[in-house]
Structure formats: C-alpha cells, structure tokens
mmCIF file of the C-alpha atoms, coordinates in Angstrom:
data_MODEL
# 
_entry.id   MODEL 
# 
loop_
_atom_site.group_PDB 
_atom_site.id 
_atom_site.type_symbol 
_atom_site.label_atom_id 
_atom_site.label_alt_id 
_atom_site.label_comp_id 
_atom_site.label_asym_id 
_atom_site.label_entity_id 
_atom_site.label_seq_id 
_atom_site.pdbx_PDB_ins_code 
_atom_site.Cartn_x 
_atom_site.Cartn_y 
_atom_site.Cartn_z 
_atom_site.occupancy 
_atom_site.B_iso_or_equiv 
_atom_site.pdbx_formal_charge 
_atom_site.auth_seq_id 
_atom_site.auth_comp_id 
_atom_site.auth_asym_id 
_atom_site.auth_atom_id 
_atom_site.pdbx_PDB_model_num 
ATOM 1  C CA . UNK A 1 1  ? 16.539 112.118 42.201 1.00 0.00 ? 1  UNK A CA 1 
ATOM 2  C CA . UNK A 1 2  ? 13.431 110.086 43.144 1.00 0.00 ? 2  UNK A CA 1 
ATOM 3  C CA . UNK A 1 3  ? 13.721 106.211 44.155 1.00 0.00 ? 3  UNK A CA 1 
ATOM 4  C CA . UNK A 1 4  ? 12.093 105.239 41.025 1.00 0.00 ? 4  UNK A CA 1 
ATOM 5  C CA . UNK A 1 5  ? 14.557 107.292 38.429 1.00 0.00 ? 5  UNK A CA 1 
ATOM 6  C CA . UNK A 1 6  ? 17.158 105.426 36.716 1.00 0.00 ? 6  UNK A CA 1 
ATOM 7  C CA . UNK A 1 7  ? 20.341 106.519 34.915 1.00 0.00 ? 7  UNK A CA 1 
ATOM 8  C CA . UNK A 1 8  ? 21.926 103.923 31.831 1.00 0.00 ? 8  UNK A CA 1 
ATOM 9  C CA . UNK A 1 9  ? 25.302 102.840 32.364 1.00 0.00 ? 9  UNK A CA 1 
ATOM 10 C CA . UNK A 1 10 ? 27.307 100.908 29.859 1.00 0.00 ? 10 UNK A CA 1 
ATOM 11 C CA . UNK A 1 11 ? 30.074 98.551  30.399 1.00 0.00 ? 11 UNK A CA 1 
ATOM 12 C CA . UNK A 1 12 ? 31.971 96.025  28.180 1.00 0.00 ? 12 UNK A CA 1 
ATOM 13 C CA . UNK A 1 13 ? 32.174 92.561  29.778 1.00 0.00 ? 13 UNK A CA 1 
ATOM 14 C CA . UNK A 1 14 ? 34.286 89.753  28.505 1.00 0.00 ? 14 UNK A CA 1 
ATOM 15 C CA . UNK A 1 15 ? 32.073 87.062  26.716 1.00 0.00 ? 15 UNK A CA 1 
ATOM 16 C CA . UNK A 1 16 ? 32.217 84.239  28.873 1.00 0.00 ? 16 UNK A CA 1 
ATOM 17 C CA . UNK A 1 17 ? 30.683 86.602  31.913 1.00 0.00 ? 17 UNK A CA 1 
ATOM 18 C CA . UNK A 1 18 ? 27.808 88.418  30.045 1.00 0.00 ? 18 UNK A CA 1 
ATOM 19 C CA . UNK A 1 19 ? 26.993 84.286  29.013 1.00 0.00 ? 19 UNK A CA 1 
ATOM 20 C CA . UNK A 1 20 ? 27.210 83.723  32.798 1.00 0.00 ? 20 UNK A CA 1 
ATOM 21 C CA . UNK A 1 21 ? 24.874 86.509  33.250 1.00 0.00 ? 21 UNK A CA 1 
ATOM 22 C CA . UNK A 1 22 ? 22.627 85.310  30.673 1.00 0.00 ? 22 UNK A CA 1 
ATOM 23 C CA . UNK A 1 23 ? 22.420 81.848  32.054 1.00 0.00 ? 23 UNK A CA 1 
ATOM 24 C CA . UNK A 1 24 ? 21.891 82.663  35.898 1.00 0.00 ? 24 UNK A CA 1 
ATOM 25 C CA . UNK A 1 25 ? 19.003 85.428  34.640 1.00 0.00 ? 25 UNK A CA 1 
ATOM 26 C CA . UNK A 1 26 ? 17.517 82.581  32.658 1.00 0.00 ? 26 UNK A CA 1 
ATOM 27 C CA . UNK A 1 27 ? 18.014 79.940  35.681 1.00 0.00 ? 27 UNK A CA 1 
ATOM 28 C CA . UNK A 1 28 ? 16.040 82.524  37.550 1.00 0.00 ? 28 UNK A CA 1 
ATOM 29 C CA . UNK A 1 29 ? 13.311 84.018  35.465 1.00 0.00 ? 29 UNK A CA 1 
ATOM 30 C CA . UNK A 1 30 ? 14.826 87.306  36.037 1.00 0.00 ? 30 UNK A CA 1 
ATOM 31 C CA . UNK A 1 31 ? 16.247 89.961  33.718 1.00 0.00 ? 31 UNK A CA 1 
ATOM 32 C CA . UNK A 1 32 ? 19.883 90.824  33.174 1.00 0.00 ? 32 UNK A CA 1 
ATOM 33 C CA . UNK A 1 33 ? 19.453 94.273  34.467 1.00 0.00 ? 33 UNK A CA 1 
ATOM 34 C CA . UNK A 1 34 ? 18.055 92.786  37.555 1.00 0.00 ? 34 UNK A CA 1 
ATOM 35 C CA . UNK A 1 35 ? 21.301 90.554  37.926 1.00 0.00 ? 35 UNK A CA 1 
ATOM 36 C CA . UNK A 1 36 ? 23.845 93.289  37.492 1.00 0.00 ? 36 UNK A CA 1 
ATOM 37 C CA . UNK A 1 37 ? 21.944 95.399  40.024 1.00 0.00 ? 37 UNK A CA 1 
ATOM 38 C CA . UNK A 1 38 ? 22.028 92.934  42.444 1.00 0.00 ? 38 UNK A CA 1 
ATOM 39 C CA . UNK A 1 39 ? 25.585 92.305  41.183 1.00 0.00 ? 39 UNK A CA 1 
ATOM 40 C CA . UNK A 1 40 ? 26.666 95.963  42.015 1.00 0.00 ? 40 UNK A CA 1 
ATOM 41 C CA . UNK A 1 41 ? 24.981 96.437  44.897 1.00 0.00 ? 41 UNK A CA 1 
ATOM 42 C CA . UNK A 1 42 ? 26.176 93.755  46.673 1.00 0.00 ? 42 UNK A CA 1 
ATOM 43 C CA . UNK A 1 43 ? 29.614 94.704  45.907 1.00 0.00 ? 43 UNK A CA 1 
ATOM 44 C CA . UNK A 1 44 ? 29.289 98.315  46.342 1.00 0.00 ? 44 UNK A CA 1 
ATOM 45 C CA . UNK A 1 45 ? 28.061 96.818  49.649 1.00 0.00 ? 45 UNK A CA 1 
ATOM 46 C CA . UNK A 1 46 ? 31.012 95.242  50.312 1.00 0.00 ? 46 UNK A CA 1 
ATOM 47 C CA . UNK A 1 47 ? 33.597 97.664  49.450 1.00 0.00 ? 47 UNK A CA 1 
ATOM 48 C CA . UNK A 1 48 ? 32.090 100.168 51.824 1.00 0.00 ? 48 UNK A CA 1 
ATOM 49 C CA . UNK A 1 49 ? 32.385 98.002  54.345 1.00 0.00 ? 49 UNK A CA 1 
ATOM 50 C CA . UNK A 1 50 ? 36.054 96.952  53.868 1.00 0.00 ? 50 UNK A CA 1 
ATOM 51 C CA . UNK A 1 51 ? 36.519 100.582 53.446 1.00 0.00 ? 51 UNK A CA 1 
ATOM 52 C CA . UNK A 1 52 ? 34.972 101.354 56.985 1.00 0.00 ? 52 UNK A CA 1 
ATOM 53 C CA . UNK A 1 53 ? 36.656 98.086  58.356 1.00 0.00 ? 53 UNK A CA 1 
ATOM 54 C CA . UNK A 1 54 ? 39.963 99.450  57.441 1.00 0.00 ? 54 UNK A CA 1 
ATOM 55 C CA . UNK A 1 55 ? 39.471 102.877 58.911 1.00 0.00 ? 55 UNK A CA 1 
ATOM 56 C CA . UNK A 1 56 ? 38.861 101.128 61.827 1.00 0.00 ? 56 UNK A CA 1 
ATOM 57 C CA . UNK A 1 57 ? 41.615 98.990  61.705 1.00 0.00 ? 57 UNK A CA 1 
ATOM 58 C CA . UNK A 1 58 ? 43.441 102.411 61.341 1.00 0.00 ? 58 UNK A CA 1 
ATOM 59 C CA . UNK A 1 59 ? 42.088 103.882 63.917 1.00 0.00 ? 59 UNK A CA 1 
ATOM 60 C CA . UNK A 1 60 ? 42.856 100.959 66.110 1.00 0.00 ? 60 UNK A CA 1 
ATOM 61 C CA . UNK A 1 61 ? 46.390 101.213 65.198 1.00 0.00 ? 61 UNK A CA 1 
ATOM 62 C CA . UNK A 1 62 ? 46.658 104.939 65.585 1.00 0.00 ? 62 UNK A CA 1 
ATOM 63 C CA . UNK A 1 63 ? 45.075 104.118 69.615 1.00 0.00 ? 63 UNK A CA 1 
ATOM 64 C CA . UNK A 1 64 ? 48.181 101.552 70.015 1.00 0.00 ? 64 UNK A CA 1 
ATOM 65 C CA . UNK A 1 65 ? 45.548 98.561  70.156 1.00 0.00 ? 65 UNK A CA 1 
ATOM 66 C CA . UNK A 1 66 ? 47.953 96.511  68.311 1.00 0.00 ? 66 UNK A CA 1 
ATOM 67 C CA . UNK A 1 67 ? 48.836 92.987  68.986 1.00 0.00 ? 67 UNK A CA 1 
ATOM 68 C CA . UNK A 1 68 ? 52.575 92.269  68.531 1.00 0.00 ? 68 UNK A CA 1 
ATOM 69 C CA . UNK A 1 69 ? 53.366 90.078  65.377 1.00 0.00 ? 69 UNK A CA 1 
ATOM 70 C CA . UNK A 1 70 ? 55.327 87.550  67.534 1.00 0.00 ? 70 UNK A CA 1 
ATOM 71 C CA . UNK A 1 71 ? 52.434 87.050  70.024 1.00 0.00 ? 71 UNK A CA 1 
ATOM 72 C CA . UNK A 1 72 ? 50.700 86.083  67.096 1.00 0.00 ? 72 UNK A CA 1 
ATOM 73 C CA . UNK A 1 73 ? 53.031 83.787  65.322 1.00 0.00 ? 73 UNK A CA 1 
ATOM 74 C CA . UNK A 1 74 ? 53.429 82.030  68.958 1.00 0.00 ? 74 UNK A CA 1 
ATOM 75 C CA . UNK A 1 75 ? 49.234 81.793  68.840 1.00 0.00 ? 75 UNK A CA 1 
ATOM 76 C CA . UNK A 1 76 ? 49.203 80.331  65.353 1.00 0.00 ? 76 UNK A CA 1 
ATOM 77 C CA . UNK A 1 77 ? 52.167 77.847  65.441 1.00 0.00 ? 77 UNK A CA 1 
ATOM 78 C CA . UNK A 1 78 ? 50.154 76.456  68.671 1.00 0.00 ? 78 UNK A CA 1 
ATOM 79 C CA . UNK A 1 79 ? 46.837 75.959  66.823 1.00 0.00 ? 79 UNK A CA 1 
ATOM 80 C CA . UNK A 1 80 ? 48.933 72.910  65.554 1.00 0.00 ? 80 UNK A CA 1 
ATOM 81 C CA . UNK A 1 81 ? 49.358 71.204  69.087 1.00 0.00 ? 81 UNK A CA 1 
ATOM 82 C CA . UNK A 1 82 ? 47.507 69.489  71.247 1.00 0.00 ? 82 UNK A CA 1 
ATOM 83 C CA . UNK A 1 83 ? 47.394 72.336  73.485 1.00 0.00 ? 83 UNK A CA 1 
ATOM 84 C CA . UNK A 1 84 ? 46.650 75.184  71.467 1.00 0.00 ? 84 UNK A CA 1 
ATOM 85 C CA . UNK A 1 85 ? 46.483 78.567  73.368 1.00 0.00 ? 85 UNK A CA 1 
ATOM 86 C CA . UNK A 1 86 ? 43.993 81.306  73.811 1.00 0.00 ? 86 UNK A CA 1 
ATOM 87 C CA . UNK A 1 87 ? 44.328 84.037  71.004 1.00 0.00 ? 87 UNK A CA 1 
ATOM 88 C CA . UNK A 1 88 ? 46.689 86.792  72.301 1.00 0.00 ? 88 UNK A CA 1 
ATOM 89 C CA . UNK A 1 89 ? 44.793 90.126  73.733 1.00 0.00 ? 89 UNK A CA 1 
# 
C-alpha cells in the first residue's frame, strides 16, 4: 500500500460529537475527514506509547527497580510540610 492510498472506514458517533466535529472543521477551514485523521492519529499515537510505557514499567518491575509503596507514601505526605523531602530512589 502506497502513502497516498486510502481505505473508508465507517463509524457511528453520538450526535453531539459528530456536531463537535462539524464545528471545530468549520472553526478551521478544514474538512471532517481531516479532523478525524488527526483525531486517530494522535490517539493511536498515544496508546502506543502507554503501551510501550507500560512494558517498560514491566520490565522495570521484573529487574526489581521498584520503589517500596511506604517510601512513597512517606515522600508524598511530606510534600505537605515545610520541609518536603527528596523523592525516594
């Protein structure tokens, strides 16, 4: 598939957001297609990168580079103080 193909997709949106969509591709001279792909590619962006943040995060885990939940309760209930402490390591 070349950059310029294109496939159709349908999807039924509630009323109130295809007139949201309307309105912002009228605000800005651009054309509803144009707002949903920007729409879904910025959110397919997204998800990927939760995705790869939580294999990560996984990972991380998996190594033992974990911070202890009490370390971080102690760190947060500082933040409150006048002498808040450096986030635990």
């Amino acid at each position: 598939m070349t950059k310029d193909e294109t496939r159709l997709l349908t999807a039924h949106l509630p009323i109130p957001l295809a007139d949201r969509v309307d309105q912002l591709a009228d605000h800005l001279g651009r054309s509803r297609d144009w707002i949903v792909k920007q729409a879904l590619s910025a959110w397919i962006a997204q998800e990927e990168e939760r995705n790869r943040l939580m294999h990560e995060a996984l990972a991380d885990v998996d190594a033992g580079r974990v911070i202890e939940h009490q370390a971080v309760q102690i760190w947060a209930n500082s933040l409150n103080t006048d002498r808040p402490l450096s986030a635990p390591r």
